[in-house]
C-alpha positions in Angstrom: 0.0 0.0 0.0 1.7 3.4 -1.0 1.5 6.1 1.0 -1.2 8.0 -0.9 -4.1 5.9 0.1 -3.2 5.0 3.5 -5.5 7.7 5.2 -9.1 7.4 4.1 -10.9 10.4 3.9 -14.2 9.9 6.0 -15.0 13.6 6.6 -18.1 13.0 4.6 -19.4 10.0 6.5 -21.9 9.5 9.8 -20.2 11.1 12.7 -21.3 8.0 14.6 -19.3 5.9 12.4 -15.5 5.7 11.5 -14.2 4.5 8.3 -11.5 1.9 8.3 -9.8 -0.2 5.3 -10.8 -3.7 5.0 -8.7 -6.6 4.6 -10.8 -7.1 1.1 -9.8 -3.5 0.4 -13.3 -2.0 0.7 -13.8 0.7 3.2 -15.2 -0.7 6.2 -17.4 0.9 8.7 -17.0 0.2 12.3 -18.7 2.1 15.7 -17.4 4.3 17.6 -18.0 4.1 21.2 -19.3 7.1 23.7 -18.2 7.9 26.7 -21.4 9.2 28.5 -21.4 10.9 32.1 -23.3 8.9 35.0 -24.4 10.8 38.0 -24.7 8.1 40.5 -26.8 9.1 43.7 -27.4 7.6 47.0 -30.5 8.2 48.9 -31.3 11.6 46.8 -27.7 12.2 47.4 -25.1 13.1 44.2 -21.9 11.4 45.1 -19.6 11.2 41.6 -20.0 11.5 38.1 -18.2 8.9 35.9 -17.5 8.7 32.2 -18.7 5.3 31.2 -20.0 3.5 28.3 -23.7 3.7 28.3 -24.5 -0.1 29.0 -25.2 -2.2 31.9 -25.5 0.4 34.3 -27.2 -1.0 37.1 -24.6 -3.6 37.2 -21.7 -0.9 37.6 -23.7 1.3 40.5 -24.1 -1.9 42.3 -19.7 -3.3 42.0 -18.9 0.2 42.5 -20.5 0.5 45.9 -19.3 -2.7 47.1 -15.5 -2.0 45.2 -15.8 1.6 47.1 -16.6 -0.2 50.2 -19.2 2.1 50.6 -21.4 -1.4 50.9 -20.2 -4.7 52.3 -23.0 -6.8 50.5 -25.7 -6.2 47.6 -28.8 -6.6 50.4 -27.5 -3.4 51.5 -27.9 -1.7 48.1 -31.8 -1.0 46.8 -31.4 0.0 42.7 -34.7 2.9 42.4 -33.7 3.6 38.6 -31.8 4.6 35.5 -32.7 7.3 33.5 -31.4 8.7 30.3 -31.3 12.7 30.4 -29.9 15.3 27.7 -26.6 15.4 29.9 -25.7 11.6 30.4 -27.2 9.1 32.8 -28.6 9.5 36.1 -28.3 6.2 37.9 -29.9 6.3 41.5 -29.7 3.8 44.4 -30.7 3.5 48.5 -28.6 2.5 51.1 -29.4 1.1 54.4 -29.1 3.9 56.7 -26.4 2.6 59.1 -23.8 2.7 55.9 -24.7 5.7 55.3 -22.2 7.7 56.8 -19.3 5.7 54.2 -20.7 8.1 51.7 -18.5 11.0 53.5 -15.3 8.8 53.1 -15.1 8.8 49.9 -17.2 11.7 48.6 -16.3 12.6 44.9 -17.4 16.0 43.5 -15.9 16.4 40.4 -16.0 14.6 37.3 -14.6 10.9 37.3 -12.6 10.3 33.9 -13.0 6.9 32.2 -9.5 6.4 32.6 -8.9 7.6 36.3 -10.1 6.4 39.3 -9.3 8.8 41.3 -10.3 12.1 39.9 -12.5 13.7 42.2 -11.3 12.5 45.4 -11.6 15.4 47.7 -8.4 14.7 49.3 -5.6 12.1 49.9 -7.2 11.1 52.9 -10.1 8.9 50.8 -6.9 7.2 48.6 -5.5 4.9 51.5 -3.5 2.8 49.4 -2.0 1.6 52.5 -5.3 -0.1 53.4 -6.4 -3.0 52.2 -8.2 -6.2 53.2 -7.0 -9.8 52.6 -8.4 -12.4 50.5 -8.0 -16.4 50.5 -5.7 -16.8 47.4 -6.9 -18.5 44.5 -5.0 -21.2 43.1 -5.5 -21.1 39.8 -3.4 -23.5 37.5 -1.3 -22.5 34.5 -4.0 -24.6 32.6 -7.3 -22.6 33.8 -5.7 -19.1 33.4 -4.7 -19.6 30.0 -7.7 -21.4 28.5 -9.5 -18.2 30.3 -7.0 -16.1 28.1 -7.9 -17.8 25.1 -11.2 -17.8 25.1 -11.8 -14.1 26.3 -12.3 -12.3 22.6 -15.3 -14.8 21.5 -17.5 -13.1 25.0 -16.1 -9.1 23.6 -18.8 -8.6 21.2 -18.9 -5.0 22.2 -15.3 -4.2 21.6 -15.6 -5.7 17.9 -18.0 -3.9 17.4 -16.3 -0.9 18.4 -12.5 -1.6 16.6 -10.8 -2.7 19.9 -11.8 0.3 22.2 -13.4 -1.4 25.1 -11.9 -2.7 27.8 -13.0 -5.9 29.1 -13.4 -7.3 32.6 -14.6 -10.9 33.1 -15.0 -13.5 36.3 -14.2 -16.8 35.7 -15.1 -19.8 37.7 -13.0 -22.1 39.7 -13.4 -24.8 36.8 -11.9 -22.3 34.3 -15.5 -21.2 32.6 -15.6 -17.4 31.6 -19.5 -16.7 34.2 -19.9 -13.1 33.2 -17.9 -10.5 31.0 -18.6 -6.6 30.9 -17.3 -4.2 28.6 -16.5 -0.4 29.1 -14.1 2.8 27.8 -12.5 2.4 31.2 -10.8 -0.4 32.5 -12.1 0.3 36.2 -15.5 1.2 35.2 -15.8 -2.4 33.3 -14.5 -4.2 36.6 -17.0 -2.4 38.7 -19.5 -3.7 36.1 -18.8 -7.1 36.5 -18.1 -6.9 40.3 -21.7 -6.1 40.3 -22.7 -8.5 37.9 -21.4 -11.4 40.1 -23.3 -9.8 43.2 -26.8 -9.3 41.9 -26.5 -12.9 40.5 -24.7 -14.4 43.1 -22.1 -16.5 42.0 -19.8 -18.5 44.1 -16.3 -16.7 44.3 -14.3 -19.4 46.0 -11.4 -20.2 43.5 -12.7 -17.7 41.2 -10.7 -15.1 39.4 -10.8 -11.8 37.6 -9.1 -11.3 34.0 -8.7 -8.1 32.5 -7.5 -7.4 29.5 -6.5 -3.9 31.0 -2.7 -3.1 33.0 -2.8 -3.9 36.6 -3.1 -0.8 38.4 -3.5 -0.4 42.6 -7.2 0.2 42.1 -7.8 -3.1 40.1 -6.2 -5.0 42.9 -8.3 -3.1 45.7 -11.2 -3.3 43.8 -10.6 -6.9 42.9 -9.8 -7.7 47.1 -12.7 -5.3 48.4 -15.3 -7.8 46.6 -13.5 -10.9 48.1 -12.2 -11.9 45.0 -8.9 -13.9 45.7 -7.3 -14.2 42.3 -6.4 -11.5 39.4 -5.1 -11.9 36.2 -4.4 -8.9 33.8 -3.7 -9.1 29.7 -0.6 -6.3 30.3 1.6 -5.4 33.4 1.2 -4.2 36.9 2.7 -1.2 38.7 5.1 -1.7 41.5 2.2 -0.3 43.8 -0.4 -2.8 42.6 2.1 -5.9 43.3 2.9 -4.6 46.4 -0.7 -4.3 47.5 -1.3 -7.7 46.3 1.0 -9.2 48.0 0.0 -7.3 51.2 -3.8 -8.9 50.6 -3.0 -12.4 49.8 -4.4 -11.7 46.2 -2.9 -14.3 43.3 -2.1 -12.1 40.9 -0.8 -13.0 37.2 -0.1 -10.7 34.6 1.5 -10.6 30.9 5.0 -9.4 31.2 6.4 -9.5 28.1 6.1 -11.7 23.8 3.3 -13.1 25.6 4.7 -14.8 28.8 3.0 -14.3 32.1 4.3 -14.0 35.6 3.0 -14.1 38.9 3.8 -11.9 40.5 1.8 -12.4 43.8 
């Protein structure tokens, strides 16, 4: 291909939509994904607004209560609704009143970026990443994790829709069996999703894992460890901070290190 028709010109086409070559040579259209705002509210009260992809909602207000630790358990979570307004999403929930006062600890106020967990955190206070629970570690064999790997893409129908965008977050079972798998712009967003997912459905954790096809930051591993989750595997590297937080938890945690090899690394 020379260098004159490498860029395809698709100033003319459906903003919506993005114009890509095809391997037959045709132009081929593919989605684009949004990044909508959700204002999630407790009891009447407006406590963060998060970029998110517009899609399974109720499942990410629910994991990211419980990943916040602003709940322990879903019976303490009531969903009241999710509505669409000309600004983004306004998802609202109740909590049982003696949690309530959680809310305070980790009160966001400004807007959440799809790619940050921590924007809006009113002050350094509320990041504790010296705090963190423990887990019983899962003991998940080389066999398991990597059949997980492989079989991954055939549950992201989202992200082929989309050319690659989404980030994918998935729970698999103690046999190896991908349970649930949700899909968002940002890599914590889709964890909270399917941290709810596994809640409001109920699934046995022991010897369960999460795989992301995301890096391994220190909020995955919180996250992962707040929801009793004891094993974590990631499709590119962690930080020093997020190893050292998983080893502090008891978390398993595996992630790509380089051409394809995988370490654990906790």
């Amino acid at each position: 291909m020379t260098s004159a028709n490498r860029i395809i010109d698709g100033r003319d086409h459906d903003p919506a939509r993005a114009v890509v070559r095809g391997d037959g040579g045709d132009d081929a259209p593919i989605i684009l994904q949004p990044e909508i705002p959700a204002a999630l509210t407790f009891n009447g009260k407006s406590h963060a607004v998060m970029m998110v992809s517009p899609h399974d909602l109720e499942d990410f207000m629910i994991g990211f209560a419980l990943s916040e630790g602003i709940a322990d358990h879903v019976g303490q979570i009531s969903l009241r609704d999710v509505r669409k307004t000309l600004q983004g999403y306004v998802i609202e929930a109740d909590l049982d009143e003696d949690i309530l006062d959680r809310l305070e600890v980790r009160q966001r106020t400004l807007e959440g970026r799809s790619g940050c967990g921590l924007c809006g955190v009113q002050s350094l206070d509320a990041v504790a990443m010296d705090k963190i629970g423990t887990v019983v570690p899962g003991n998940m064999s080389q066999d398991v994790v990597l059949c997980a790997i492989d079989a991954l893409p055939d549950h992201q129908t989202r992200n082929r829709e989309g050319g690659g965008l989404l980030h994918a977050s998935a729970f698999v079972d103690a046999t190896g069996v991908i349970r649930i798998v949700r899909e968002d712009i940002g890599r914590h967003n889709a964890l909270d999703k399917v941290l709810g997912a596994v809640a409001r459905e109920g699934l046995d954790k022991t010897g369960g894992f999460i795989l992301m096809t995301s890096r391994c930051s220190y909020e995955i591993v919180t996250k992962t460890v707040q929801c009793g989750v004891g094993g974590l595997v990631t499709l590119s590297g962690p930080t020093l901070t997020a190893v050292n937080l998983a080893r502090q938890a008891g978390l398993t945690m595996i992630c790509r290190e380089r051409r394809g090899l995988f370490r654990r690394f906790a």
